[in-house]
N, C-alpha and C positions, 0 to 999 in steps of 0.2 A: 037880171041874170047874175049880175059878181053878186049884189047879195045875195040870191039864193046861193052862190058858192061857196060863198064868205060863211054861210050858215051850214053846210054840209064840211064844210072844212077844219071849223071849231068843235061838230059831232066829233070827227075821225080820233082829234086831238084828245079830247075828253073821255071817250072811248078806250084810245089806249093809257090814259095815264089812271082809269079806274080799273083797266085790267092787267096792270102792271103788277108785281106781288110786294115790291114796298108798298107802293100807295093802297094796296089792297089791305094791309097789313095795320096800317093808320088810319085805313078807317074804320075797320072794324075796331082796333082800339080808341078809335073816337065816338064813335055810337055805346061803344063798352063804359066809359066816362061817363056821355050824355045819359044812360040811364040809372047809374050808380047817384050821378046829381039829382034825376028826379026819386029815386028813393030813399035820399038824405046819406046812404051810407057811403063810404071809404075803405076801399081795400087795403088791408098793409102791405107793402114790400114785400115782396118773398125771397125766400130764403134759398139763394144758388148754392148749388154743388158745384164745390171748387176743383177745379183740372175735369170737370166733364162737360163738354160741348157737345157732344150730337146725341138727338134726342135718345136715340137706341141704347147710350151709356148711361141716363139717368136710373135712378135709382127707382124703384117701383115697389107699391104696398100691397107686399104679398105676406099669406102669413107665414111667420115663423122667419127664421133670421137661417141664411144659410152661412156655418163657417166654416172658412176654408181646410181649419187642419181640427180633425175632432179630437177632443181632450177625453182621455179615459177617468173620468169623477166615480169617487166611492161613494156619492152622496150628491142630494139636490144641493148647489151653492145655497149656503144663507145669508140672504142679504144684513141681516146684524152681525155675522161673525167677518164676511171678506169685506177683507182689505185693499181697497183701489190705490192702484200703483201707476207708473209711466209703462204706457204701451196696452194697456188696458183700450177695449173699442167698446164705443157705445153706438145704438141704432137709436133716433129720436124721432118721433112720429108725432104728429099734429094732423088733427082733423077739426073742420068744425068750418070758420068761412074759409080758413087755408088746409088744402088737404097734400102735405109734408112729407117727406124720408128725410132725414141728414146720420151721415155716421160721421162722427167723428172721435179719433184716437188721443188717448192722455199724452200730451210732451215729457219731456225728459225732466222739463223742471215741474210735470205737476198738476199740468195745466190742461183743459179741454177745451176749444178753442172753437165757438158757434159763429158763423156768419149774425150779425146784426142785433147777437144777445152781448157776446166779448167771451174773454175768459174766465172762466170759473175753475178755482182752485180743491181739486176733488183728492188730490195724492195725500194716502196717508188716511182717507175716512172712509169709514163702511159703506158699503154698498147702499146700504139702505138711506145713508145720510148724503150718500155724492147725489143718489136718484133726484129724492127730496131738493137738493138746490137746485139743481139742474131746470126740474119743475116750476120752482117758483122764480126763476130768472126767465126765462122763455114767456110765462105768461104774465110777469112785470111790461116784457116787449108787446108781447101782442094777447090783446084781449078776446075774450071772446073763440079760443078755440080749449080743445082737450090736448093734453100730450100725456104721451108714455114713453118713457124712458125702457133699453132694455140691453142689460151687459150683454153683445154678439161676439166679443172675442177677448179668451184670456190673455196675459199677457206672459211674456218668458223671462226672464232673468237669471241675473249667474249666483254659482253659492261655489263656495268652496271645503273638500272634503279633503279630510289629514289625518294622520296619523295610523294607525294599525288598517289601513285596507289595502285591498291588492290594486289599486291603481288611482293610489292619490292623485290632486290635481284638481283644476277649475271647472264645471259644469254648468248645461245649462237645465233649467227648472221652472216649471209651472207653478203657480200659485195653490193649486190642489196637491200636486206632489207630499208626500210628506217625508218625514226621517230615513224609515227602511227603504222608499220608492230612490232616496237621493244618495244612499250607501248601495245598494245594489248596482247602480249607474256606475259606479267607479270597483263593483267587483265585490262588492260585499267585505264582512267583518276578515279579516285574516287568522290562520290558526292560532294565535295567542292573542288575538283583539279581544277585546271585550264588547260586549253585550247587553252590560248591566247598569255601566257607568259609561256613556258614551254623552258629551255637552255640545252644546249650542248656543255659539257666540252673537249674537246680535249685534246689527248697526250702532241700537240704543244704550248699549250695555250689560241689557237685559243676560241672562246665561241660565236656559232651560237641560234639562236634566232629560235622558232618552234610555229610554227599557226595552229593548230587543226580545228580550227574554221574555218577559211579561206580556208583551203585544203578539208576540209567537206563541204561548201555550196557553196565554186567556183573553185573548183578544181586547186587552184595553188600549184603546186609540190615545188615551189621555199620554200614555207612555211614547207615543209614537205622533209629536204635534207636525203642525203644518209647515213648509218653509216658506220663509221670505227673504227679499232681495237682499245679497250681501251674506246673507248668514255666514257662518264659518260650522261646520260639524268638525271635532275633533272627537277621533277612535284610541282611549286609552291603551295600555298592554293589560289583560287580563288581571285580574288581584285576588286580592286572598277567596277561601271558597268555606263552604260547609256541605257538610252530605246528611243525608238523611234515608235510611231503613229502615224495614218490615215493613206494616200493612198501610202502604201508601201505594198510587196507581206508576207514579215512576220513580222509583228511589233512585239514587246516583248523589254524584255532588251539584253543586248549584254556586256560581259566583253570589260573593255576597257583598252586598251593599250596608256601609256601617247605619245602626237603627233598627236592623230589620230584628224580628221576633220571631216565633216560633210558627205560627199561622202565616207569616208570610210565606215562608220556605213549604210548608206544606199546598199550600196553595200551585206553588210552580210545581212541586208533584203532583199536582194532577188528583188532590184530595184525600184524604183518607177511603181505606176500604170498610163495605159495610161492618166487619168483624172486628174493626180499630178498637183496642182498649185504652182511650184518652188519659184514664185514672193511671195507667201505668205508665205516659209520659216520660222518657226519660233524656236527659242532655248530659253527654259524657263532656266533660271541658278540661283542658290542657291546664295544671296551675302555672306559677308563674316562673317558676325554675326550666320551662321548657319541655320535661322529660316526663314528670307524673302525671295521672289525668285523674279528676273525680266526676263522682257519679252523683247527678241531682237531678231531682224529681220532684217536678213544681208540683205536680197537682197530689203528693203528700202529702196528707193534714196530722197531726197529733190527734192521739185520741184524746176523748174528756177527763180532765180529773190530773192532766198533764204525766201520767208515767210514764213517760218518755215511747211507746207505743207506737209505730206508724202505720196510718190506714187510707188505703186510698181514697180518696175526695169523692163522693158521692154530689158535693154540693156543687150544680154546674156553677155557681159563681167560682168557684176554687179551681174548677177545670177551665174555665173562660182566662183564669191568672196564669194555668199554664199557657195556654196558647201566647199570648203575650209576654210571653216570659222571652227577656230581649238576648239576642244570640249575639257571640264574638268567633273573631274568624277561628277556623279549625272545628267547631265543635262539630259533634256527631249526633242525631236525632235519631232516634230508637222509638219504636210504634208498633207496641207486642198485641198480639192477635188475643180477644176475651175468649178462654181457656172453654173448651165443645162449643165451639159460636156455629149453628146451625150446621150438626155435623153428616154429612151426608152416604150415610149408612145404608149401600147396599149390594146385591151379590148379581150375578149373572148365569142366566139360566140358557144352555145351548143345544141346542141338538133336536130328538123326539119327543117333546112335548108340545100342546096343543098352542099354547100362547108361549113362546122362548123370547127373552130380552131379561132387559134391565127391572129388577123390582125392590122397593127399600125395603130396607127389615128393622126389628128392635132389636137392637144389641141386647144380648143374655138370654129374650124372649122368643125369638121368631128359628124353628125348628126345618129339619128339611121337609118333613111332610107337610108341615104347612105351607111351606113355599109352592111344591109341587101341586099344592090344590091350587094357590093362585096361580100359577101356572095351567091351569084345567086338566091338568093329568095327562099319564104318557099315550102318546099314538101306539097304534098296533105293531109299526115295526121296532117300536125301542124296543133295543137291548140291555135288559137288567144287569143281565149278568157282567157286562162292560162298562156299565155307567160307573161313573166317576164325581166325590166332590175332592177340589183343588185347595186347599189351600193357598193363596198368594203370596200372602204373610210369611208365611211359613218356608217360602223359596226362598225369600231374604236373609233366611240362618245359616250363619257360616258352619261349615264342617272340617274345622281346624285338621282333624284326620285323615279325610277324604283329603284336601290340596295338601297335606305333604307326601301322602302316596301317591300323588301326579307327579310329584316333585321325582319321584325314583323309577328304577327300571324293575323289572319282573325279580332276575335275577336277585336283587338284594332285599326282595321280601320276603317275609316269611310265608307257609304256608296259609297261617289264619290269614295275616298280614292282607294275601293274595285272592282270598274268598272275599273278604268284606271289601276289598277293593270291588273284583267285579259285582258281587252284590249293591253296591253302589250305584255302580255303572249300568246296572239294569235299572235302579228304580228310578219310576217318577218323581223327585220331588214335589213333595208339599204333597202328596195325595193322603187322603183321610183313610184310616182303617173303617170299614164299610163294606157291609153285604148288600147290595136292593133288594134284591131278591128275596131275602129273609125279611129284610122290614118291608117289602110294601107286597110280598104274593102271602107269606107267611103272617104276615101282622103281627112280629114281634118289635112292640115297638120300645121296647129297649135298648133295641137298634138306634133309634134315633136319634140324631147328632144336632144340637143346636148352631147356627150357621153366623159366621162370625165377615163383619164389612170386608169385602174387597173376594169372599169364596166364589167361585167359579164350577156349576151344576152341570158335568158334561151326560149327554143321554143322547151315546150312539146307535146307531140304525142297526139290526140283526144282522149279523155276517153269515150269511148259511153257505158259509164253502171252508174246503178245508185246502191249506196251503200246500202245497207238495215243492220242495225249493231241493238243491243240491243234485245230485247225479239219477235222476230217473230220466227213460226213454223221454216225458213229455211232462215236465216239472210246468206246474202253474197250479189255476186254482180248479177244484173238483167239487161238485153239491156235495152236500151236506147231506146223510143216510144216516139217521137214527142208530144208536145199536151195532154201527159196523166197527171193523176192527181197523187196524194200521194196513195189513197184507190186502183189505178191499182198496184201500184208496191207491195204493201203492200199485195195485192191477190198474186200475183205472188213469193213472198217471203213465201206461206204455212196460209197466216191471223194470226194474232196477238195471238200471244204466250194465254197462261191463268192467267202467272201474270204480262201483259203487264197492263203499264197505259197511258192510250190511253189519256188522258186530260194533260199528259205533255211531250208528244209528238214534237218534234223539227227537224225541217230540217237543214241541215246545207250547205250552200252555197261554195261551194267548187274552186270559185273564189275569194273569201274574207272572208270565214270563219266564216261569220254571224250567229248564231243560232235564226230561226226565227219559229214563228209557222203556222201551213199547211196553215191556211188562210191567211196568210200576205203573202203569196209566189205563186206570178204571175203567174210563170211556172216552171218547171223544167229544168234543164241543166244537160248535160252529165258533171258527175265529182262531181253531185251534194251527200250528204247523207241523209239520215233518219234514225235520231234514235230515237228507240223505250225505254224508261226508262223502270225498275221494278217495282211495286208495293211496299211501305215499308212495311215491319210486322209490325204488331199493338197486341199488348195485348188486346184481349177484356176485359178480366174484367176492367183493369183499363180504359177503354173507357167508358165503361158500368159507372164506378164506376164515373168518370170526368160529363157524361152526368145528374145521377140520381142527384148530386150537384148540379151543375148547376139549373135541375129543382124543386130541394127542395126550392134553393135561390131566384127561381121567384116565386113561391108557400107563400113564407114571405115577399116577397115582398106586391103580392096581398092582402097578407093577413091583411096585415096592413096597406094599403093605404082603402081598406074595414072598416077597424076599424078606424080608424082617419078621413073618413067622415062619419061614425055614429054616432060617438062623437059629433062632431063638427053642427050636424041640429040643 
C-alpha cells in the first residue's frame, strides 16, 4: 500500500511540474532541439527588438510601412540621388528560415546600429548604396534568408536662412524640402531681396547658385536644388536689372545675372510672340560716359560686295548670334512686330440681317454689297432708309475746331461760328455718306462703298410710328399713316396743348436730324418727330410798359416833324 502511494504521489508531482508554464515552456523548446538535431539543421539567433517586451508591442509584417508624420514629396525618392543622413529610419525585413521586422534609426554620428549584425556606417551615402550594405552585412550574419531593406522615415534637420527675407533665423527641414519650400518658411524674398542671385553655403564648401525667378516662370527645378543638413541660404539685396519690350508674352524688367544673353532674358518673358521680328533685334546700351546710349543690332548683316548697306539677317545662323548676343546691366531689348503679320481685317454687321456678327474682308476689295450677301440679305423689317455704315477709324480724328468751340460760350461766337457748332453736335461721327435705299432697292451701284477694317454695318428695325414730344394733350408715339400730314398726328396726339406755340413748331427728320418747319416737309417718314415748343411767359406790365414807349416816341416823333413843316411854310 506506501508503494502504491509512493507511485500516485510521484504521478501528482510530475503532473504538476509538466503543467507548470516554465517547464512547459522547456519542453516544448527541447523537443524544438531534438528535432532540429534529427534534421541536421540549426536555427540562428534572432534578432530582438530593443525597449519592446510584451508581445502586442513587437513589430509585425504588414505591408507597407506606416509613418508617423507624412512628408509632402514632389516626386518618388531616388534611391541614387538621396543622401542618408542622422535621423534617417529604416524598416529591415528577413524572411526565409527567420521571418523578421527590425527598424532601426541612423545616430547622430552616422551609424545604423542592427542587433547581432553591429554598426554600419550609411551617413553621407545614397540611398541606394546604404540599402546595398545594409544587405550584404545581414546575410554575411545569417544565411540562407531574403532581406529588404526600406527607408520608412525621413529625417529633419536645421538650415539656416539670411539675409533679404522677412524672418531670418534657424529652421527646421526635410530632406525633400528644397530652396523656395525653405525661404518661404522664414517669410519669403523681401521687397528688394533678390531672386536671381540667391547662394547656398554648404557644410562641404560647396556654394550652389538659386534662381527663384526661373524656377517661377519655367519651372526649372535645376535652379531651385534640394537642402541639406547645415546649409546656410543667403538672400542678396536685389542688383542691377534689364528690361525688355514689344512682342514678348511679358515685357517689364528682369534682375540680371552677369553672363546672361539675349535669349535668356526672353525666355523669363515668357517667349516671343508669334509676330516677333528676330531680324529687327535690337539692344539699346548705355556707352561709357553714363549719359548716351547706342543702338545695335546683332542680327544686322552687311550686304555683299561690302557698301556699307545694312540688311536684316535672313540667315537663321546670324539670328541664332543675336540671341546670344551677351547683355550688360541697364540695357533695353526692343522686339518689333514683322510689319501686316497676320492682320486681322474685319467689319461688324448688326442689326436686320439674316446672319449679323463678325465677317473678315479684303482690304481695298470687299464692298458693302458684298458683305451684306454674306450676311444673306436684310430681313423684312430692316429699315433702309436708317441703316447706317460707321466708320471707326474715322471717330479717332480730331476736330481741332469743334474742341475749341466747346472751349467757348454761345455769346462769343459768331453766327456761322454757332451753326457749325450745332451742326456738329447733331452728327454722328464717323458715319459714311450713303443712301441704302438707292444702292440696294434702286441698284445703283455707284453707291457702293468699299468697307475698310474695324467698319461697323448698322441695319435698324422699321420704326412705323411718328414721335409727337413737347406740349400736346397726349405727346408719345402715333402709327405711322402713309400720306398724312403734321395736323393728323397732331389730332391723334389729344391737339395741341394750351401753352403750345404753334408758330415755332418743328419737325425733326429722323434720318438726318434736320429740324425743319411743317411746310418745308414733303412728307413724313416713319422715325420721323414733331415737336411741339412752349410758349415763353412774359410779364405784361413790362410789355405794356416796352409798347406805351415805344408809342409815346412815335407820338414825338409826329409831333415834331408836324412842327418843323409849320415853321418852315
Amino acid at each position: 500500500m506506501c508503494r502504491t502511494l509512493r507511485l500516485i504521489m510521484a504521478s501528482v508531482v510530475a503532473f504538476s511540474m509538466v503543467t507548470t508554464p516554465a517547464f512547459s515552456q522547456d519542453l516544448r523548446q527541447l523537443i524544438e532541439e531534438m528535432k532540429k538535431r534529427k534534421t541536421g539543421t540549426e536555427e540562428a539567433p534572432k534578432i530582438e527588438t530593443i525597449g519592446l517586451e510584451r508581445e502586442e508591442e513587437k513589430p509585425r509584417l504588414i505591408p507597407g510601412v506606416e509613418i508617423p508624420e507624412t512628408v509632402p514629396l514632389d516626386k518618388r525618392i531616388n534611391p541614387e540621388e538621396y543622401i542618408v543622413g542622422p535621423g534617417d529610419e529604416f524598416t529591415i525585413y528577413l524572411w526565409g528560415l527567420l521571418d523578421e521586422q527590425q527598424i532601426a534609426s541612423v545616430t547622430p554620428e552616422g551609424k545604423l546600429l542592427i542587433p547581432y549584425v553591429g554598426a554600419i556606417d550609411v551617413s553621407g551615402k545614397t540611398l541606394a548604396q546604404a540599402r546595398q550594405e545594409i544587405v550584404d552585412r545581414v546575410k554575411d550574419r545569417y544565411d540562407k534568408v531574403d532581406v529588404s531593406v526600406v527607408l520608412s522615415k525621413l529625417r529633419k534637420f536645421r538650415i539656416f536662412i539670411t539675409g533679404h527675407v522677412r524672418n531670418p533665423g534657424s529652421y527646421t527641414a526635410w530632406p525633400v524640402d528644397r530652396a523656395w519650400d525653405a525661404i518661404e518658411k522664414a517669410g519669403g524674398v523681401s521687397g528688394n531681396g533678390s531672386k536671381r542671385n540667391i547662394l547656398i553655403r554648404r557644410q562641404t564648401g560647396e556654394v550652389l547658385h538659386v534662381d527663384l525667378a526661373r524656377f517661377l516662370k519655367l519651372g526649372s527645378l535645376e535652379d531651385n536644388p534640394y537642402m541639406k543638413m547645415g546649409d546656410v541660404i543667403y538672400v542678396p539685396v536685389r542688383g542691377e536689372i534689364v528690361a525688355i519690350v514689344g512682342e514678348v508674352n511679358d515685357e517689364g524688367t528682369y534682375e540680371f545675372k552677369p553672363g546672361e544673353n539675349v535669349e535668356d532674358i526672353i525666355e523669363l518673358a515668357g517667349g516671343v510672340k508669334p509676330g516677333a521680328d528676330l531680324r529687327m533685334l535690337e539692344v539699346v546700351r548705355f556707352k561709357e560716359d553714363g549719359m548716351t546710349r547706342e543702338r545695335i543690332f546683332p542680327n544686322i548683316v552687311q550686304s555683299p560686295g561690302g557698301d556699307g548697306e545694312a540688311n536684316p539677317g535672313d540667315d537663321p545662323s546670324a539670328q541664332l548670334l543675336g540671341l546670344r548676343f551677351p547683355l550688360q546691366k541697364d540695357d533695353q531689348i526692343i522686339i518689333r512686330k514683322i510689319p501686316e503679320w497676320h492682320p486681322k481685317r474685319a467689319v461688324n454687321v448688326w442689326g436686320e440681317v439674316k446672319y449679323p456678327g463678325l465677317y473678315p474682308i479684303e482690304e481695298g476689295r470687299t464692298t458693302l454689297t458684298d458683305l451684306i450677301n454674306q450676311a444673306g440679305g436684310f430681313t423684312k423689317r430692316a429699315s433702309l432708309r436708317d441703316a447706317k455704315v460707321v466708320r471707326w477709324q474715322a471717330r479717332e480724328i480730331r476736330d481741332p475746331e469743334f474742341e475749341r468751340l466747346l472751349k467757348m460760350s454761345v455769346d462769343e461766337m459768331t453766327d456761322l461760328e454757332y451753326e457749325y457748332f450745332k451742326t456738329k453736335l447733331r452728327e454722328e461721327s464717323g458715319v459714311v455718306s450713303l443712301d441704302f435705299m438707292e444702292l440696294f432697292l434702286k441698284g445703283e451701284r455707284s453707291k457702293d462703298v468699299v468697307l475698310k477694317a474695324g467698319d461697323i454695318i448698322f441695319v435698324p428695325r422699321q420704326r412705323e410710328m411718328i414721335n409727337i414730344t413737347g406740349q400736346a394733350n397726349r405727346p408719345g408715339l402715333v402709327n405711322y399713316e402713309p400720306d398724312e400730314k403734321v395736323d393728323f398726328y397732331i389730332k391723334r396726339a389729344g391737339g395741341y396743348a394750351w401753352n403750345a406755340d404753334k408758330g415755332k413748331m418743328r419737325v425733326i427728320k429722323g434720318d438726318t436730324g434736320l429740324w425743319l418747319h411743317p411746310r418745308e416737309v414733303k412728307r413724313l417718314e416713319p422715325g420721323d418727330a414733331i415737336f411741339i415748343p412752349e410758349k415763353p411767359e412774359r410779364d405784361w406790365w413790362e410789355w405794356i410798359g416796352k409798347r406805351t414807349g415805344v408809342l409815346g416816341d412815335l407820338f414825338m416823333a409826329v409831333t415834331t416833324a408836324y412842327i418843323v413843316n409849320q415853321v418852315t411854310k
